[in-house]
PDB file of N, CA, C and O in Angstrom:
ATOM      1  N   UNK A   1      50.593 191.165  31.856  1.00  0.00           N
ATOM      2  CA  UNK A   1      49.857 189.919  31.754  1.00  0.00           C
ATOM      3  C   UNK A   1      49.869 189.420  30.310  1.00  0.00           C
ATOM      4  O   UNK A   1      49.738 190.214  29.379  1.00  0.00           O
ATOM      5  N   UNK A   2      50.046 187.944  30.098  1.00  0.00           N
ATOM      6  CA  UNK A   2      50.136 187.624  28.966  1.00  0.00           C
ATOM      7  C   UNK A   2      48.834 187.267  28.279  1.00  0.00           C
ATOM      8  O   UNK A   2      48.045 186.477  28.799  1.00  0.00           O
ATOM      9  N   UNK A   3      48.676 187.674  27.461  1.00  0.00           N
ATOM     10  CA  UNK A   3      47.517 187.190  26.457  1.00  0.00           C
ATOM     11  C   UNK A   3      47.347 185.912  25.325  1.00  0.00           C
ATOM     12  O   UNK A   3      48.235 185.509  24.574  1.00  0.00           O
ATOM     13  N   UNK A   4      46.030 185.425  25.420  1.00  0.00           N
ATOM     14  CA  UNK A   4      45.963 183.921  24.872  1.00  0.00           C
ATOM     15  C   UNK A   4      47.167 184.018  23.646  1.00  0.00           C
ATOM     16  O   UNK A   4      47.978 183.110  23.465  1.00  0.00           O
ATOM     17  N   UNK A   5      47.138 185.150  22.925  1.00  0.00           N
ATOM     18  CA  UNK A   5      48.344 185.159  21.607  1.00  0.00           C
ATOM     19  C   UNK A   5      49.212 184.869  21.631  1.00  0.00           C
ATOM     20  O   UNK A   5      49.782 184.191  20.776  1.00  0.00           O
ATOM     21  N   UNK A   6      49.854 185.488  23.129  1.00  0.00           N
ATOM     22  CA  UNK A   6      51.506 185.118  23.354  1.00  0.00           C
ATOM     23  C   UNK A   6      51.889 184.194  23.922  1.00  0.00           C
ATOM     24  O   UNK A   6      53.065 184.142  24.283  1.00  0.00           O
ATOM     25  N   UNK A   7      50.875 183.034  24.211  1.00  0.00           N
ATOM     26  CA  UNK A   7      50.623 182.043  24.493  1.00  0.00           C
ATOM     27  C   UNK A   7      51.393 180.790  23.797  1.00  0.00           C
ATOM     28  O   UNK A   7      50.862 180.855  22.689  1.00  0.00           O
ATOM     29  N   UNK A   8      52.111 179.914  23.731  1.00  0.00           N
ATOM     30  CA  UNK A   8      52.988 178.869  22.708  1.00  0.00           C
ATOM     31  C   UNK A   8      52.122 177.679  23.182  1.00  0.00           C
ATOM     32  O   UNK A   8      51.799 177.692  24.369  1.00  0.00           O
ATOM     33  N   UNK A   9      51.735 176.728  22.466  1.00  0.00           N
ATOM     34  CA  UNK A   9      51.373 175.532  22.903  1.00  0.00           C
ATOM     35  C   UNK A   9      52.440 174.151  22.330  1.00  0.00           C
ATOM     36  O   UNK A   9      52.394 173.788  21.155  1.00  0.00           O
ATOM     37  N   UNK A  10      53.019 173.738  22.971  1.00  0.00           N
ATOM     38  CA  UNK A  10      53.831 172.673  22.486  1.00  0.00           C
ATOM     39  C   UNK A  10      52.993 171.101  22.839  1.00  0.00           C
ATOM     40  O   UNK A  10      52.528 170.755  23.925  1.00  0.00           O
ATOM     41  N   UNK A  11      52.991 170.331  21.534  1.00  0.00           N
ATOM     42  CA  UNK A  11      52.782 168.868  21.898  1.00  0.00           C
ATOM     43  C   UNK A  11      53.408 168.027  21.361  1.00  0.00           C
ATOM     44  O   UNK A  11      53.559 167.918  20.144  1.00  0.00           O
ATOM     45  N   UNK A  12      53.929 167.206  22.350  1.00  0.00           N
ATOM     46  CA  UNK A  12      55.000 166.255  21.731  1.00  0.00           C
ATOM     47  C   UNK A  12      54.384 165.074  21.028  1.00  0.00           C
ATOM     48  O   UNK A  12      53.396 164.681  21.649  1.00  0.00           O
ATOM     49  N   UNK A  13      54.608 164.453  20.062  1.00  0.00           N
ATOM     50  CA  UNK A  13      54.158 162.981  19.282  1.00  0.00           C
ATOM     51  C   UNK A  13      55.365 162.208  18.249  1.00  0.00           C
ATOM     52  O   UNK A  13      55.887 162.507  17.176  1.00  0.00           O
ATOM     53  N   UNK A  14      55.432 161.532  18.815  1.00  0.00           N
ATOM     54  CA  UNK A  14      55.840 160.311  17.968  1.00  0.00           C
ATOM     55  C   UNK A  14      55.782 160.207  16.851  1.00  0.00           C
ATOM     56  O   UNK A  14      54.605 159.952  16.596  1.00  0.00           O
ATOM     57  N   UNK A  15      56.587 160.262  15.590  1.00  0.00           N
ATOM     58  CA  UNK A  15      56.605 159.778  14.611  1.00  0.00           C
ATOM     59  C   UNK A  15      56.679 158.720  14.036  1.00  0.00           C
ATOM     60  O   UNK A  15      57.821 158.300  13.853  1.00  0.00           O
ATOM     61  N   UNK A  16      55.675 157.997  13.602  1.00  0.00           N
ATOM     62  CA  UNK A  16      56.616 156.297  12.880  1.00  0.00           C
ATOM     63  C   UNK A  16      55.950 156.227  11.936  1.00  0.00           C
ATOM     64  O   UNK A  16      55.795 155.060  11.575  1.00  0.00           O
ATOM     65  N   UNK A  17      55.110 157.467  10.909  1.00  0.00           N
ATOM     66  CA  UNK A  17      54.396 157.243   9.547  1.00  0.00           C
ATOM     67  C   UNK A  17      54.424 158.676   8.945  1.00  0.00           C
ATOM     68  O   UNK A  17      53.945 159.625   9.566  1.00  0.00           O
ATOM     69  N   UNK A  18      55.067 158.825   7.573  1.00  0.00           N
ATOM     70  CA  UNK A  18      55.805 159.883   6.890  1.00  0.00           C
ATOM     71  C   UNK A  18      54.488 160.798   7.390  1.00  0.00           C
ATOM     72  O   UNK A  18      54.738 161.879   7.923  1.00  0.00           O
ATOM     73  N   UNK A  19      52.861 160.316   7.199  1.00  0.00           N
ATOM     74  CA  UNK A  19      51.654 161.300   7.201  1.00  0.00           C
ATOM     75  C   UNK A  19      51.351 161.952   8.307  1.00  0.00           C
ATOM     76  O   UNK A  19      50.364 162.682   8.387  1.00  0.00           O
ATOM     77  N   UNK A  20      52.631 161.632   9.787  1.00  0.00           N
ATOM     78  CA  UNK A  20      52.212 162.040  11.131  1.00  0.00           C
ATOM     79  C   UNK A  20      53.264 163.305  10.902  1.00  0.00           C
ATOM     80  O   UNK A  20      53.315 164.048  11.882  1.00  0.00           O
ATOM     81  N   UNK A  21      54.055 163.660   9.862  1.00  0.00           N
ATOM     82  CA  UNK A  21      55.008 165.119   9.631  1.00  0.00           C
ATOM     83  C   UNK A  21      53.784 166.063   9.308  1.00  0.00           C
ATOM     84  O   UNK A  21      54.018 167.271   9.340  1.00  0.00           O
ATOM     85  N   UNK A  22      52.464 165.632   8.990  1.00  0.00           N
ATOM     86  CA  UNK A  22      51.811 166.482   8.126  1.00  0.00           C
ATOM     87  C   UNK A  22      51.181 167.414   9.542  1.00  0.00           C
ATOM     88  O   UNK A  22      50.551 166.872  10.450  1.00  0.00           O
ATOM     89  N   UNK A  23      51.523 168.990   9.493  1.00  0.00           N
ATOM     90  CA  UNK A  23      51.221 169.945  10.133  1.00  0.00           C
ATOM     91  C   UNK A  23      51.978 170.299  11.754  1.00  0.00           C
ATOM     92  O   UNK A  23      51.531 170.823  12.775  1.00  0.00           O
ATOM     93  N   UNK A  24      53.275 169.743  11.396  1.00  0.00           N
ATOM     94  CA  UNK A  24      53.845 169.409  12.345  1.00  0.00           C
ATOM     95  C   UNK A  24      54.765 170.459  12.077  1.00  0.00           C
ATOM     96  O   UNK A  24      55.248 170.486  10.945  1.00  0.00           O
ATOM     97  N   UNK A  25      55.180 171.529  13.086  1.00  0.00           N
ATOM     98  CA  UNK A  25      55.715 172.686  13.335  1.00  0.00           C
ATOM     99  C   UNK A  25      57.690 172.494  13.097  1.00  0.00           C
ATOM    100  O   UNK A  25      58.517 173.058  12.381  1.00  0.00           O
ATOM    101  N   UNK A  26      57.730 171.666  13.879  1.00  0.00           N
ATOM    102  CA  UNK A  26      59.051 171.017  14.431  1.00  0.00           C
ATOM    103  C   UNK A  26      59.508 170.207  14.802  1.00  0.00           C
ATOM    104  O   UNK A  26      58.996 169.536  15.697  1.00  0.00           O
ATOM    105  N   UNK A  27      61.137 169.822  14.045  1.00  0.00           N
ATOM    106  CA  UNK A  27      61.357 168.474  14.548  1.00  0.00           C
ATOM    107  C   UNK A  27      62.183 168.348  15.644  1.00  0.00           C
ATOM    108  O   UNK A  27      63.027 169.241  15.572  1.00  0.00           O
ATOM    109  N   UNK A  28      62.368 167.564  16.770  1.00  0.00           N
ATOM    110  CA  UNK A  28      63.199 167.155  17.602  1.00  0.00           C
ATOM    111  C   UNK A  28      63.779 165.485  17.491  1.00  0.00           C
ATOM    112  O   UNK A  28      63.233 164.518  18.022  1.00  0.00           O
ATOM    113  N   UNK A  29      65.044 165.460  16.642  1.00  0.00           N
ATOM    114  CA  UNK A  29      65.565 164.003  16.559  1.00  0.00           C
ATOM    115  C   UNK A  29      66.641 163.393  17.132  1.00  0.00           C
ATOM    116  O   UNK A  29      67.784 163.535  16.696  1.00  0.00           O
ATOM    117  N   UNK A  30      66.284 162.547  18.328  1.00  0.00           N
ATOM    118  CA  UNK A  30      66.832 162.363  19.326  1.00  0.00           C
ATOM    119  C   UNK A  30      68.277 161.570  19.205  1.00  0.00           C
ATOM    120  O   UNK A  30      68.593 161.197  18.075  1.00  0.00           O
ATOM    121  N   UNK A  31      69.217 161.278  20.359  1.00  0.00           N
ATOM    122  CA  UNK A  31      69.992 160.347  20.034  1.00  0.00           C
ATOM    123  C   UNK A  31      69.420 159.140  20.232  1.00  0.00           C
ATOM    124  O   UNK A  31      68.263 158.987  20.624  1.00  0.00           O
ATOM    125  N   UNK A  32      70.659 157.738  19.817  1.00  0.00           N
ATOM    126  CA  UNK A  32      69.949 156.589  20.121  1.00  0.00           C
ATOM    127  C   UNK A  32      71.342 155.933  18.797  1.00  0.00           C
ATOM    128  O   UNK A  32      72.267 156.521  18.235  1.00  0.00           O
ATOM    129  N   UNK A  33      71.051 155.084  18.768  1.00  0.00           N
ATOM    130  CA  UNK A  33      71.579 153.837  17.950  1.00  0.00           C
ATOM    131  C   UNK A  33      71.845 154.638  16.556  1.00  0.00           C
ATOM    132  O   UNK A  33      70.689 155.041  16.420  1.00  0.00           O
ATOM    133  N   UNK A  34      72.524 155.155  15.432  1.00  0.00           N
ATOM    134  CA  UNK A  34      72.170 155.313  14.225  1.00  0.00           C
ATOM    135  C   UNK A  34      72.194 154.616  13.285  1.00  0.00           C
ATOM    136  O   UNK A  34      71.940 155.131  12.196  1.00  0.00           O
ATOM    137  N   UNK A  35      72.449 153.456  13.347  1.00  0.00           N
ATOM    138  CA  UNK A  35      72.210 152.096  12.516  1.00  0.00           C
ATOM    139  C   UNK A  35      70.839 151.905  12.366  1.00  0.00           C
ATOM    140  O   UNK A  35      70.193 152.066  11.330  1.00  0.00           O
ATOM    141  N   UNK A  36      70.458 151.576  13.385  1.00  0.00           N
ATOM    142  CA  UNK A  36      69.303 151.193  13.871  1.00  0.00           C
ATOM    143  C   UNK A  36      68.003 152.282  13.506  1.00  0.00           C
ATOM    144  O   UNK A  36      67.016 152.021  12.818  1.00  0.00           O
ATOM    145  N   UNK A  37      68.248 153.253  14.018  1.00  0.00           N
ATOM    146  CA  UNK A  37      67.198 154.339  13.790  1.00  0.00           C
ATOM    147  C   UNK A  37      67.438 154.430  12.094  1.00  0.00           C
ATOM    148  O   UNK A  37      66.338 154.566  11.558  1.00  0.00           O
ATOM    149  N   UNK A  38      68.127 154.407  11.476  1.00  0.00           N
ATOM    150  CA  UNK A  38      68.376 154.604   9.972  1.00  0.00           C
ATOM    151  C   UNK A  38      67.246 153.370   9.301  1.00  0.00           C
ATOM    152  O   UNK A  38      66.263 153.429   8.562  1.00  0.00           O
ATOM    153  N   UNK A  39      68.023 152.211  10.040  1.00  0.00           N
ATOM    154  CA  UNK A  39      66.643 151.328   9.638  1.00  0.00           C
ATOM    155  C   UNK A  39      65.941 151.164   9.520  1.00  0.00           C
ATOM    156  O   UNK A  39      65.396 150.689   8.524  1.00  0.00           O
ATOM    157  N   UNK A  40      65.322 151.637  11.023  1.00  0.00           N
ATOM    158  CA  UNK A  40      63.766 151.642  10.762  1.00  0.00           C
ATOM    159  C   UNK A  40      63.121 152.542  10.198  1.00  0.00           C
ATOM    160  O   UNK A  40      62.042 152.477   9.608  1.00  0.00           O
ATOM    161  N   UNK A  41      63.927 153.564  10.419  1.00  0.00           N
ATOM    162  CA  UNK A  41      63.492 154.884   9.491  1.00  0.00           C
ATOM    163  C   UNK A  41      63.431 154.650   7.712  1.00  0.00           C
ATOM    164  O   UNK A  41      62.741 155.489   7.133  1.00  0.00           O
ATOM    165  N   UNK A  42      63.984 153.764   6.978  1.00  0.00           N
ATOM    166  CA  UNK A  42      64.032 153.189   5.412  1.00  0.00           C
ATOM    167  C   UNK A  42      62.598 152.435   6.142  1.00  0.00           C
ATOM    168  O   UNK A  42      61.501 152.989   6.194  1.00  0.00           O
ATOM    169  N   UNK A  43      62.896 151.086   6.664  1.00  0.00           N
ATOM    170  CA  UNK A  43      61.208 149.948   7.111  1.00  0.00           C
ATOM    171  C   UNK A  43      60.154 150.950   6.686  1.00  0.00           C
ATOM    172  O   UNK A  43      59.607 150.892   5.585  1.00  0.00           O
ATOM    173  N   UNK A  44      59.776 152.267   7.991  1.00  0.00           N
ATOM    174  CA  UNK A  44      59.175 152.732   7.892  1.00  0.00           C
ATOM    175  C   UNK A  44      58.730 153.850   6.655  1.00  0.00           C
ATOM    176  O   UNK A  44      57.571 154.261   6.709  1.00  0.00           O
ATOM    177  N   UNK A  45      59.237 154.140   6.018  1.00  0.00           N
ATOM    178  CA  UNK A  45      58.876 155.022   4.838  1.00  0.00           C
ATOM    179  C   UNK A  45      59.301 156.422   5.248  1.00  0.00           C
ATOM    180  O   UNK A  45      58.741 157.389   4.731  1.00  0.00           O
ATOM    181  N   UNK A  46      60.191 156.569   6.082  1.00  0.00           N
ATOM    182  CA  UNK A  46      60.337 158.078   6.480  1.00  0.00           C
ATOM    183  C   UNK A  46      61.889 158.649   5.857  1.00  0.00           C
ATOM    184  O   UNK A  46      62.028 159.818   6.216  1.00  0.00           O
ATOM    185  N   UNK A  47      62.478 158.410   5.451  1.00  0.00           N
ATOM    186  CA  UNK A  47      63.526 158.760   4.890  1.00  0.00           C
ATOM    187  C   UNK A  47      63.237 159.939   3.819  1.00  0.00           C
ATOM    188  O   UNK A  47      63.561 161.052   4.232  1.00  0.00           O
ATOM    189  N   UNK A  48      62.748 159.899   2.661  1.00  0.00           N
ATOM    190  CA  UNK A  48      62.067 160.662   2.079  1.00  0.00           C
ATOM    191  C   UNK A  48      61.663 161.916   2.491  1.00  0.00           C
ATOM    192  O   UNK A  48      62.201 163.014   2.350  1.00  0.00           O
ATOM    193  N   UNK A  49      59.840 161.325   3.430  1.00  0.00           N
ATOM    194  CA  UNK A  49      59.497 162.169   4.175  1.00  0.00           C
ATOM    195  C   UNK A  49      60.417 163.442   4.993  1.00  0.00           C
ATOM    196  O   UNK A  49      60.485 164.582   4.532  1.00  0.00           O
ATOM    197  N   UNK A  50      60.906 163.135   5.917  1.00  0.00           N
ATOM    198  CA  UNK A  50      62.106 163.916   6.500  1.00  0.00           C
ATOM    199  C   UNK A  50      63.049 164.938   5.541  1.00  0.00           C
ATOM    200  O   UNK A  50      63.343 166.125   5.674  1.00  0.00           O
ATOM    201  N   UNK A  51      63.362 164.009   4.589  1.00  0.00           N
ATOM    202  CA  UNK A  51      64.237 164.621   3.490  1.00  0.00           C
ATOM    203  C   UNK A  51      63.426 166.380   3.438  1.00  0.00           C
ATOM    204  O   UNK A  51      63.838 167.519   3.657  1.00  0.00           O
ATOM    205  N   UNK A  52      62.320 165.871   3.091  1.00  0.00           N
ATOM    206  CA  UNK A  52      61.268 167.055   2.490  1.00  0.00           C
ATOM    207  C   UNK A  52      60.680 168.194   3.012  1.00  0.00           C
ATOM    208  O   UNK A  52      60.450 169.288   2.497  1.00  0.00           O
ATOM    209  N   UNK A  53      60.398 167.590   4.542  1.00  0.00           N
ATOM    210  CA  UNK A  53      60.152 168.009   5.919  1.00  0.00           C
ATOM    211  C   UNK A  53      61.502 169.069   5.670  1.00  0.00           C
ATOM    212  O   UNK A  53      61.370 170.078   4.978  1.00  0.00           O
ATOM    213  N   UNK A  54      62.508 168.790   6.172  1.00  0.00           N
ATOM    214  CA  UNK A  54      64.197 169.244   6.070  1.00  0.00           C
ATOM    215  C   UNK A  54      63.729 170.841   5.341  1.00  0.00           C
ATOM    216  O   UNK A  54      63.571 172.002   5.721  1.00  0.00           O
ATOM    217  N   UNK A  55      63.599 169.750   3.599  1.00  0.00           N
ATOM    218  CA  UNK A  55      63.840 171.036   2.276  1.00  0.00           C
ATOM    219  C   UNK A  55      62.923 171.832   2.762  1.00  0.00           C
ATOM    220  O   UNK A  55      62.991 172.916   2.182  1.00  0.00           O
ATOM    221  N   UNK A  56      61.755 171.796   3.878  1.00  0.00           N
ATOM    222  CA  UNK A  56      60.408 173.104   3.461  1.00  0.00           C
ATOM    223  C   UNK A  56      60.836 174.204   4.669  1.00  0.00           C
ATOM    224  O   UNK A  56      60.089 175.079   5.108  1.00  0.00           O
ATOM    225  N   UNK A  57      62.424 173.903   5.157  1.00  0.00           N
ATOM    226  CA  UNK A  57      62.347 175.088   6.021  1.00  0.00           C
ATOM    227  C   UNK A  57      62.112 175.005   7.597  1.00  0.00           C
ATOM    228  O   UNK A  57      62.693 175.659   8.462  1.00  0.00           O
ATOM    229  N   UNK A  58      61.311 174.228   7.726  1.00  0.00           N
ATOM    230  CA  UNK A  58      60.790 174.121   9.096  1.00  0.00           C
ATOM    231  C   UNK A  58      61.894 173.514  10.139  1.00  0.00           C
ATOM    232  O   UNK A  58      62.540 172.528   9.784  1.00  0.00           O
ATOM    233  N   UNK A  59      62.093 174.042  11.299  1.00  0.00           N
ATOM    234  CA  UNK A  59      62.846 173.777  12.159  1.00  0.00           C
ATOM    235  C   UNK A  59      63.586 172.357  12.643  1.00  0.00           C
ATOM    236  O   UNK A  59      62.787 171.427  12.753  1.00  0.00           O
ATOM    237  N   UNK A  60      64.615 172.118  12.870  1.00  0.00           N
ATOM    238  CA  UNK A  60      64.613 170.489  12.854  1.00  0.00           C
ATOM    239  C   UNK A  60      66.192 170.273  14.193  1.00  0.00           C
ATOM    240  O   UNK A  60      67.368 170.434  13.867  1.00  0.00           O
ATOM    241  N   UNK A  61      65.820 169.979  15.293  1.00  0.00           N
ATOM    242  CA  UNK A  61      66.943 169.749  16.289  1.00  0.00           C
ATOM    243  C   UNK A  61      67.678 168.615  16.317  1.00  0.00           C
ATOM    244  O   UNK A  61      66.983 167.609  16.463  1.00  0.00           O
ATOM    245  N   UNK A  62      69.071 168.387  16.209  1.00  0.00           N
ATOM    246  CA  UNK A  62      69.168 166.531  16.339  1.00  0.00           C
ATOM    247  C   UNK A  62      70.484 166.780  17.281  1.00  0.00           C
ATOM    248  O   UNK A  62      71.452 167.538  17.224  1.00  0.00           O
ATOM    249  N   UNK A  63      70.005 165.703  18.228  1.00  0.00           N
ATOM    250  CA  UNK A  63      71.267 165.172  19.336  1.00  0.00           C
ATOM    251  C   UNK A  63      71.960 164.235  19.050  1.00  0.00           C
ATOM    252  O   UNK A  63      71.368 163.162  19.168  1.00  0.00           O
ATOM    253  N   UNK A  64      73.002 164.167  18.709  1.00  0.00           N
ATOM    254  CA  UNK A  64      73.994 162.820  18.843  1.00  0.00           C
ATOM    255  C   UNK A  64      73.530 162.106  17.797  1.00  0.00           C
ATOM    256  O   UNK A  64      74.132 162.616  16.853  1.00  0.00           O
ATOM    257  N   UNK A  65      72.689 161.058  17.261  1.00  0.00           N
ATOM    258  CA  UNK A  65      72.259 160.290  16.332  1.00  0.00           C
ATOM    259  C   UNK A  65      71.549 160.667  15.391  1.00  0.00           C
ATOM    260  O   UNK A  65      71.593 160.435  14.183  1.00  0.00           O
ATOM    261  N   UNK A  66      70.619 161.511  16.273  1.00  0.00           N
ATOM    262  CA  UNK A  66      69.966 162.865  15.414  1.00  0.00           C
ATOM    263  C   UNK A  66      70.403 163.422  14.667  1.00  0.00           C
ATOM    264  O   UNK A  66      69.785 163.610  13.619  1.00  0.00           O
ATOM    265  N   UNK A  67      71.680 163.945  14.867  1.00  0.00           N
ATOM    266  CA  UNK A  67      72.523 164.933  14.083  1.00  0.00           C
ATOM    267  C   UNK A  67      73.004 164.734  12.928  1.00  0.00           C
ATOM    268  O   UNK A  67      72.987 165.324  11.848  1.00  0.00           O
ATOM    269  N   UNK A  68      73.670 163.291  13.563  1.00  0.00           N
ATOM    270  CA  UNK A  68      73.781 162.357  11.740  1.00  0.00           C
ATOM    271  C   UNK A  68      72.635 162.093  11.279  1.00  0.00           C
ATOM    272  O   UNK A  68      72.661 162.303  10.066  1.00  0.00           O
ATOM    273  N   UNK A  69      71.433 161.668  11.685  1.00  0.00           N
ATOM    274  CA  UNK A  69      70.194 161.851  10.988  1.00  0.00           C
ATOM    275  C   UNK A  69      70.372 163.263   9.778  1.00  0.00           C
ATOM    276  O   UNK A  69      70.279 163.062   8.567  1.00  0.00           O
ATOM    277  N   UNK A  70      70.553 164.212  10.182  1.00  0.00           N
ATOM    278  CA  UNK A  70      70.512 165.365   9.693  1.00  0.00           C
ATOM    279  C   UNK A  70      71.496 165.959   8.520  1.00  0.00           C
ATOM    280  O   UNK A  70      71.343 166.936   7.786  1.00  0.00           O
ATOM    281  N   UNK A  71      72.849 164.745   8.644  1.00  0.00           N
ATOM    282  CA  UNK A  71      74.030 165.098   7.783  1.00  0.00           C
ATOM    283  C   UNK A  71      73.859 165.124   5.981  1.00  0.00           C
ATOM    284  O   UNK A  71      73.640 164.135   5.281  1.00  0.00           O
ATOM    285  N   UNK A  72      73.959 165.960   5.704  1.00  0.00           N
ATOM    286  CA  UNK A  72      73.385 165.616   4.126  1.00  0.00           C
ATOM    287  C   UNK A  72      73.884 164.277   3.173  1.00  0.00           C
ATOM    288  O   UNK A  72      73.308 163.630   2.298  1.00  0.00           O
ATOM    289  N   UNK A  73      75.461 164.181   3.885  1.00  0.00           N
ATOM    290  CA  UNK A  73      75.650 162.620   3.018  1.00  0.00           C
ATOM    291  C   UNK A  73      77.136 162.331   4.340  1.00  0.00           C
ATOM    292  O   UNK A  73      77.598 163.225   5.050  1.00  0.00           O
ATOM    293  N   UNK A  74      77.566 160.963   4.332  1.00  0.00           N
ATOM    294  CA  UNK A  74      77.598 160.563   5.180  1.00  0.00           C
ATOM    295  C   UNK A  74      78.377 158.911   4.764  1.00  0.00           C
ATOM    296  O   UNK A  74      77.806 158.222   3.920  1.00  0.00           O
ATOM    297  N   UNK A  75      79.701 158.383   5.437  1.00  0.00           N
ATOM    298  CA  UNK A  75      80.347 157.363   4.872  1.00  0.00           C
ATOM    299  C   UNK A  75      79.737 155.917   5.470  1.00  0.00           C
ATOM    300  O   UNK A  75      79.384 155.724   6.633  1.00  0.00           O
ATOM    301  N   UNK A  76      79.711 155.088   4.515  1.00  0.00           N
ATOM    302  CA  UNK A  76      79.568 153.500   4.966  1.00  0.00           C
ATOM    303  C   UNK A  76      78.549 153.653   5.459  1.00  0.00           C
ATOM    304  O   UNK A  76      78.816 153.127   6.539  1.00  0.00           O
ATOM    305  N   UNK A  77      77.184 154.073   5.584  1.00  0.00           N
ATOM    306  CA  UNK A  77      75.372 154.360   6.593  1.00  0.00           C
ATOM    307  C   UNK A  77      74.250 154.264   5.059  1.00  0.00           C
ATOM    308  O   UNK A  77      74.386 154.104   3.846  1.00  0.00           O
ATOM    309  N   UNK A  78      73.216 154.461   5.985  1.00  0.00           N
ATOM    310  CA  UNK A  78      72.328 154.766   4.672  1.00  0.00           C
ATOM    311  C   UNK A  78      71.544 155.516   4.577  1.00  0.00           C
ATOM    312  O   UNK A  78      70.432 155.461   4.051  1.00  0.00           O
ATOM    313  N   UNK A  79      72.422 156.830   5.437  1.00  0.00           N
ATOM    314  CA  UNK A  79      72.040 158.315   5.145  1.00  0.00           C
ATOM    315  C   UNK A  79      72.521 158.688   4.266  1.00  0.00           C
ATOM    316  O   UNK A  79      72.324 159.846   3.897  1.00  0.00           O
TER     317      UNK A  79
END
């Protein structure tokens, strides 16, 4: 029988403000447009954020658009 310890609780949330990374375990960054998500991601102030998120270690998944999200540098984008 498992005990409350071995217990995992996962909750998924939305990111769209660098201060919603704060205590946040892991990232999952989906596919989708990467123009677009790059964009709004500069609009929004998260570029940085992420960057930092990235440097502290903590886990970070990316699919397809995601992935280039994730590329350290990257031709003609504004990753």
């Amino acid at each position: 029988m498992d005990t409350c310890a071995d217990l995992r609780v996962m909750v998924r949330v939305q990111i769209r403000k660098p201060s919603q990374l704060e205590g946040v375990d892991g990232l999952i960054i989906p596919g989708g447009e990467s123009t677009t998500m790059a964009s709004v991601a500069h609009r929004w102030g998260l570029i940085d954020a992420l960057r930092e998120f990235a440097a502290s270690g903590k886990p970070i998944w990316g699919t397809c658009a995601g992935l280039i999200f994730l590329a350290e540098e990257g031709e003609g984008g504004f990753i």
